[in-house]
N, C-alpha and C positions, 0 to 999 in steps of 0.2 A: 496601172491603176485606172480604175475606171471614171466617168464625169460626176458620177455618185459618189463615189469614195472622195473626189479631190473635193468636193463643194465641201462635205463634211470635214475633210481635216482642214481644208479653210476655216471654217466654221471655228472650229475647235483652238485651232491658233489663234484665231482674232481673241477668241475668250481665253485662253492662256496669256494673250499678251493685254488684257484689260484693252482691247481697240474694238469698234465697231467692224461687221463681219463686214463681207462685198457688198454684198444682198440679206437685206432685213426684212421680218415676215409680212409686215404692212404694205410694203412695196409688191410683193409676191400675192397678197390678199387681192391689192386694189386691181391687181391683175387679171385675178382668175375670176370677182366678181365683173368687169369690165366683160370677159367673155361668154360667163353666165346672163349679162343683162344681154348681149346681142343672141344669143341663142334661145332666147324666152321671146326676144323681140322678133326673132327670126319666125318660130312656130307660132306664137299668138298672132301677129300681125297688127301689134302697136307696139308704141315706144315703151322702151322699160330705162328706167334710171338707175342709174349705177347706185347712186346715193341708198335708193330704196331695198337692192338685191344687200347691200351690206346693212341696212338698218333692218333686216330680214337676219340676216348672220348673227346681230347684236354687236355690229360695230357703227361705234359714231363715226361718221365719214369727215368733220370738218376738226376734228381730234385727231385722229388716226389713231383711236384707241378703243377696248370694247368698252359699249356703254354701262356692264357691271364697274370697272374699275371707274365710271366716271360720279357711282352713282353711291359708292362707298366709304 
């Protein structure tokens, strides 16, 4: 089985068993925005804030939710 396959049938038992997975998509978010802001800060040549690359997404960063469900 591959690292792909095991994440997913993780995945899939945590929600078979009503439990929270390993890794939840917020956490995985705050991650990939984290490398998106050094990589904009790397090419532009100023700071980029994480807060901003994800209020660009449409996620509220001090929630950890997106700002449609905050604003419904």
């Amino acid at each position: 089985m591959t690292g792909h396959a095991r994440g997913l049938g993780a995945i899939v038992d945590a929600l078979q068993a009503s439990r929270t997975p390993e890794t939840v998509a917020h956490e995985n978010l705050l991650s990939l925005a984290m490398v998106e802001a050094a990589v904009r800060s790397s090419r532009e040549r100023r700071t980029v804030e994480i807060a901003h690359v994800l209020a660009e997404a449409g996620w509220d960063f001090a929630s950890h939710e997106p700002t449609s469900r905050l604003h419904s």
